[in-house]
C-alpha positions as CSV (number, residue, x, y, z in Angstrom):
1,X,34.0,-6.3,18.8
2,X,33.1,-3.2,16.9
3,X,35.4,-0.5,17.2
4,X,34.0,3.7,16.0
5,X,35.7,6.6,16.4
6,X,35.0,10.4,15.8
7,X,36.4,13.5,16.8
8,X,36.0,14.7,19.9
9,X,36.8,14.1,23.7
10,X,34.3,11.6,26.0
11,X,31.6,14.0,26.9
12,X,31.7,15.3,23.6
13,X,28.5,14.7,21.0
14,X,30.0,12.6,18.9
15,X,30.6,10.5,22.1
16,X,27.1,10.3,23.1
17,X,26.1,9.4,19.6
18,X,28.2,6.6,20.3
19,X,27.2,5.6,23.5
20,X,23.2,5.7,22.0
21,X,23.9,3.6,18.4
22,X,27.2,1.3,19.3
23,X,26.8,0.9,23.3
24,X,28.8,-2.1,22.8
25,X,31.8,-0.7,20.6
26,X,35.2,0.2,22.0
27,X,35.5,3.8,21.4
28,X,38.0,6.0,19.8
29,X,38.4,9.5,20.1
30,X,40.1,11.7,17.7
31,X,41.8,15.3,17.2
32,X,39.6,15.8,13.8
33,X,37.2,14.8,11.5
34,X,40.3,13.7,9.2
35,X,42.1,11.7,11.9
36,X,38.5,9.9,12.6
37,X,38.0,8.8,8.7
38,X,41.7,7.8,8.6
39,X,41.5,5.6,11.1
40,X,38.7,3.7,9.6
41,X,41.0,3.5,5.9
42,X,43.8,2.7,7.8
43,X,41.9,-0.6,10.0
44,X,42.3,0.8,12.9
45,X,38.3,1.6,13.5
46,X,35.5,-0.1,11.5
47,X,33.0,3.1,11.7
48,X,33.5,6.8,11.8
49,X,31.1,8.8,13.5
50,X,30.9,12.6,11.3
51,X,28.6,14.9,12.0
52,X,27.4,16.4,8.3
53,X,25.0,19.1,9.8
54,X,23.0,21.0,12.2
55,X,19.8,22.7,12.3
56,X,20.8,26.0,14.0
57,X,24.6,26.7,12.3
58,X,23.8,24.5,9.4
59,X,26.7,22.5,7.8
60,X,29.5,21.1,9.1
61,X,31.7,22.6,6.1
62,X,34.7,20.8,6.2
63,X,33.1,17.4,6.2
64,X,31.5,17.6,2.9
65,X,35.6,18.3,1.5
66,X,36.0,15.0,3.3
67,X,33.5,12.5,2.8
68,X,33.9,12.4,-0.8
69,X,37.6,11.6,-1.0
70,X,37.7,9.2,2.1
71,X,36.4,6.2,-0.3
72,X,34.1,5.1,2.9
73,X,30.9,4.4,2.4
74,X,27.5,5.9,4.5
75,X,25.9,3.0,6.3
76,X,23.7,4.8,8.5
77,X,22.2,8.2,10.1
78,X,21.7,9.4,14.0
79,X,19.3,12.9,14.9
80,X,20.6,13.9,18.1
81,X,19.2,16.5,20.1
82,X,22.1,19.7,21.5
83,X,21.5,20.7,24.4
84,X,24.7,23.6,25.5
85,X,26.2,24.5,28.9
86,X,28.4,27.2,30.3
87,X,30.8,26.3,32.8
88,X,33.9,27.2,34.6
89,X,36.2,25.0,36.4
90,X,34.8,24.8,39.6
91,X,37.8,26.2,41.6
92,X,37.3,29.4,40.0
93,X,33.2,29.3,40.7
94,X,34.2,28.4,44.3
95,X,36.8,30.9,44.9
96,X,38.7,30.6,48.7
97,X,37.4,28.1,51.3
98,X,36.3,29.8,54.2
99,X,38.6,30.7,57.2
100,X,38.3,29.7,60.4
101,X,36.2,27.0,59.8
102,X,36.7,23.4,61.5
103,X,38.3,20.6,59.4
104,X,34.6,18.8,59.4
105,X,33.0,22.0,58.4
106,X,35.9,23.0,55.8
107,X,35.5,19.0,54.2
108,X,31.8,19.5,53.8
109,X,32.2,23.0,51.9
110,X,34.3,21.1,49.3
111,X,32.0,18.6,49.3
112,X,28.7,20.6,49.0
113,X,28.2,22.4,45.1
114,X,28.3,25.9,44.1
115,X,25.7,28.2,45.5
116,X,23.6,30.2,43.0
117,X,25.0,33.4,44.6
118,X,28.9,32.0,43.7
119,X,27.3,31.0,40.3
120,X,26.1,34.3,39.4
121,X,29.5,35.9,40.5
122,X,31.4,33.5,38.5
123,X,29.5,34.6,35.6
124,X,30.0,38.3,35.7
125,X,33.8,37.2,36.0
126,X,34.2,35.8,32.3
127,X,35.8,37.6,29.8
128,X,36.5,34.7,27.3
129,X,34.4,31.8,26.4
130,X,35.6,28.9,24.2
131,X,34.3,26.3,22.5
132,X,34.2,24.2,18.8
133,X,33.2,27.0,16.5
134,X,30.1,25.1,16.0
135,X,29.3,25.2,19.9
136,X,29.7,28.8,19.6
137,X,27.7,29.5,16.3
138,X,24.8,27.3,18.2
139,X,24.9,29.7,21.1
140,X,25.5,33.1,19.3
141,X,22.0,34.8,20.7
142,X,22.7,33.7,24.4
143,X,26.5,35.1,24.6
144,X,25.6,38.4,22.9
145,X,22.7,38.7,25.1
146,X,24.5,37.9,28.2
147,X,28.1,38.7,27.4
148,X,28.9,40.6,24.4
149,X,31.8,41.9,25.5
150,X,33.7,38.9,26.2
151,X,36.1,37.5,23.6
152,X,35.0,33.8,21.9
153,X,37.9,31.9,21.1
154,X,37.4,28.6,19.1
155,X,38.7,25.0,20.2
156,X,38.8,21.9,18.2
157,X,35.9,20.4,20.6
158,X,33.3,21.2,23.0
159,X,34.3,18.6,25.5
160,X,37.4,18.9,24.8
161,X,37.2,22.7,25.4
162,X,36.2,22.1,29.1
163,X,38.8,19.4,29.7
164,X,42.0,21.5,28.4
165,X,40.2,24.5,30.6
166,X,40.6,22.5,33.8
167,X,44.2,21.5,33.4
168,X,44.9,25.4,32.9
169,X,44.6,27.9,35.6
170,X,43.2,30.7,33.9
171,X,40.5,32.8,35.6
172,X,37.8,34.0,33.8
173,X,37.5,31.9,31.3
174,X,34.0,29.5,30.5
175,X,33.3,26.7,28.0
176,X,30.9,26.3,25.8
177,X,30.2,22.5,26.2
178,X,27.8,19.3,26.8
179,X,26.4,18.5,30.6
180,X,28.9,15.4,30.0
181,X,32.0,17.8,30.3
182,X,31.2,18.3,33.8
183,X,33.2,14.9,34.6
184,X,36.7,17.5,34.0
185,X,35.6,19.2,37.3
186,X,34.0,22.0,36.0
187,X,30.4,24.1,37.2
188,X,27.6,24.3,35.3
189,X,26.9,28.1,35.2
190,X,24.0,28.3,32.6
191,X,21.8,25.4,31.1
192,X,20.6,25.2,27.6
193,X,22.0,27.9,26.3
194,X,21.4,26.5,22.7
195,X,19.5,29.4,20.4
196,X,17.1,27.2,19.1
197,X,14.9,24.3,21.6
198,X,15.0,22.3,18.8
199,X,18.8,22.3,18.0
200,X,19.9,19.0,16.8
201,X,22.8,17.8,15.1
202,X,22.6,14.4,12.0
203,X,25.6,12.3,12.2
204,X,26.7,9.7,9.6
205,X,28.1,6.2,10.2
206,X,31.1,5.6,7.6
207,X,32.6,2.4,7.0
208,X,35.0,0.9,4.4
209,X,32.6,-1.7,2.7
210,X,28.8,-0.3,1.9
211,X,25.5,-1.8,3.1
212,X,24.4,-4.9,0.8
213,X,21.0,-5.0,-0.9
214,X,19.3,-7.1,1.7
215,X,20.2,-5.2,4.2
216,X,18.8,-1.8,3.4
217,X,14.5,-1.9,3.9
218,X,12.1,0.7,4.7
219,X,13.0,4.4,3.7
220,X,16.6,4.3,1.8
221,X,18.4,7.2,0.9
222,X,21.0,7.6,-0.9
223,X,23.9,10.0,-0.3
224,X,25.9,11.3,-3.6
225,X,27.9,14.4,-5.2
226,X,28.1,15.2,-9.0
227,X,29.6,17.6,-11.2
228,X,28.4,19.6,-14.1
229,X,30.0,21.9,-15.9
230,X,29.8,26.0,-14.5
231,X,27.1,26.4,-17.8
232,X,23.4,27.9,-17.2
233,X,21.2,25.4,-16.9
234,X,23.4,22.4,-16.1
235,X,22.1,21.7,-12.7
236,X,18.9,21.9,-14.3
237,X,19.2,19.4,-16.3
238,X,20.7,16.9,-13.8
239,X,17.8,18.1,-11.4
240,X,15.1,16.9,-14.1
241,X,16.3,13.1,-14.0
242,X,15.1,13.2,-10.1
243,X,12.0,14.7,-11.4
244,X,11.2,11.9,-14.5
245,X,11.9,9.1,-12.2
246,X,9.9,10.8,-9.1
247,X,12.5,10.7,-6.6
248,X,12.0,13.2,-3.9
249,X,15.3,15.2,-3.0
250,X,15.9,15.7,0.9
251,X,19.1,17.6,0.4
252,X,21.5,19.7,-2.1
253,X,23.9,21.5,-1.2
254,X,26.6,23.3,-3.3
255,X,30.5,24.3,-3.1
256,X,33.2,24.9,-5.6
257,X,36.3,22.9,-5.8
258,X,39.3,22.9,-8.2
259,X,42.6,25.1,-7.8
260,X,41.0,28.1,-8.9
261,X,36.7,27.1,-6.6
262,X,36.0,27.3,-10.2
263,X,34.0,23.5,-10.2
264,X,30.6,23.3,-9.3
265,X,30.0,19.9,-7.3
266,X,26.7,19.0,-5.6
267,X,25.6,17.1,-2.8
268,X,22.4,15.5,-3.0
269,X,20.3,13.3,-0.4
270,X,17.8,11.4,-2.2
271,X,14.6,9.3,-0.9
272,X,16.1,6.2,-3.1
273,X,17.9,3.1,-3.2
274,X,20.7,2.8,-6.1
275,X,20.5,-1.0,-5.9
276,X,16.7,-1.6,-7.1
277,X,15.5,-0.7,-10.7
278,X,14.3,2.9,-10.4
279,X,17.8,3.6,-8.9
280,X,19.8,2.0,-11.3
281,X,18.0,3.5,-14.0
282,X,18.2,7.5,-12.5
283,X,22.0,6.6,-12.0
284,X,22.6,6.0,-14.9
285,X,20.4,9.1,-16.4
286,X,22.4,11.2,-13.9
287,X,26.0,10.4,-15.1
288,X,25.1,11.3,-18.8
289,X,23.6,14.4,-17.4
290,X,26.8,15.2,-15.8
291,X,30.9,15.2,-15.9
292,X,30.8,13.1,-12.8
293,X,28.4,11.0,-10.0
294,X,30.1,9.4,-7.1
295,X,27.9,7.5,-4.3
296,X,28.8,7.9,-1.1
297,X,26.1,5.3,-0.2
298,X,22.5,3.8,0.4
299,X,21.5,3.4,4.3
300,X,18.0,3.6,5.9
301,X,16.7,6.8,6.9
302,X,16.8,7.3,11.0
303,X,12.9,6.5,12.3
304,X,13.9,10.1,14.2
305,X,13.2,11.9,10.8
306,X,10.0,14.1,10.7
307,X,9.0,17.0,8.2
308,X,11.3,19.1,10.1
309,X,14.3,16.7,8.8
310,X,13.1,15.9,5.8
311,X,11.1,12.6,6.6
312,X,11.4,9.8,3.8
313,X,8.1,8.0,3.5
């Protein structure tokens, strides 16, 4: 049986990525992106699940430190739509049961949910809200609109955010978090809170061993990095062997690296696959064009791609 991991708590993204492309996998959850790609290198796991990006907060920076040093391979791509809650654990939405109440009637009030009027008091209670600095990036036009006063305070997952909140009893405090987290016994105060309707995060599969030939058909990409030297022109000149082979470019994106962020390395998603002839050929072009060119690998593009994501056709 396969067994994927990510970061991330059940409830979390990651998870439901899981739950929609490996329903059958035993599951693994992990404290960070790092622990997640080690326990695919180590055999413990045989995919990672990574997020690489999202289309309100943009990249997921430390994963593009990762991928290219983890020696796993890109096997595949999943679009999923974010959709953002605020809750509070419910004990602090509910406040005190009611006195002098029956035991039947006092067993149905803890039985019965939040009324709006306790939900809009909980809100005006919060002074802190926490979540995965991504969850809060996502949500930035909501909180400032609503609650610019109260502190943000970053946790290392959205789900995970909501779970350590409701083994804690601190007052005043929401997460930032998927409907999901609501299994930690928390109230859902707000519903998509996201700033854009059309927030959605890609993740990438990783894997030890990359996809075969044969097993990669309609709409490849392929997923690399390359260096040039920190010269004018030099990522023009890598840039023009895409253009003499026609290969359209989905993706580049750009960070330093070295002691000093003084090396230029590129990260480039490309509408082709490095096994057939046109991709051997711009490979090849690419690494004489270049100090370096590693593949991180060739998958098929996800069938939720559109022009909005940079559809391969």
């Amino acid at each position: 049986m396969t067994k994927v991991t990510y970061q991330g708590v059940i409830g979390c993204f990651s998870s439901m990525t899981c739950d929609q492309c490996f329903p059958d996998a035993v599951s693994r959850s992990c404290l960070s992106f790092g622990d997640a790609i080690q326990s695919v290198v180590g055999g413990e796991a045989d995919i990672a699940i990574i997020p690489v990006e999202n289309s309100t907060a943009g990249r997921v920076t430390e994963v593009y430190g990762l991928l290219p040093e983890s020696s796993l391979s890109i096997i595949g791509e999943h679009f999923l739509p974010i959709h953002y809650c605020l809750m509070m654990p419910t004990r602090f939405v509910r406040g005190l049961p009611p006195q002098n109440v029956t035991e039947e009637e006092l067993l149905q009030w803890k039985r019965s949910a939040p009324s709006q009027e306790e939900i809009s008091r909980a809100v005006t209670t919060i002074s802190e809200v926490r979540s995965h600095p991504q969850g809060l990036a996502q949500c930035q036009k909501f909180l400032m609109r609503t609650m610019p006063n109260a502190r943000q305070r970053e946790s290392w997952d959205t789900a995970g955010a909501a779970r350590d909140l409701a083994q804690e009893m601190t007052p005043n405090v929401a997460v930032i978090a998927p409907a999901g987290a609501t299994r930690y016994g928390m109230t859902i105060l707000k519903e998509n809170i996201e700033d854009e309707s059309g927030n959605t995060t890609r993740f990438l599969f990783l894997r030890k061993t990359p996809l075969k030939s044969e097993e990669i058909h309609a709409h490849p990409i392929t997923t690399l990095v390359f260096r040039t030297q920190h010269v004018a022109g030099a990522l023009v000149e890598a840039l023009k062997v895409f253009q003499a082979h026609n290969i359209n470019m989905t993706k580049l994106e750009t960070y330093m690296t070295g002691v000093h962020h003084s090396e230029p390395v590129f990260y480039v998603d490309l509408a082709m696959n490095q096994y057939d002839e046109t991709g051997q050929k711009t490979l090849a072009e690419l690494r004489r064009a270049t100090l370096s060119v590693q593949v991180l690998g060739t998958y098929e593009a996800s069938p939720a791609r559109s022009e909005q994501f940079g559809f391969i056709k």
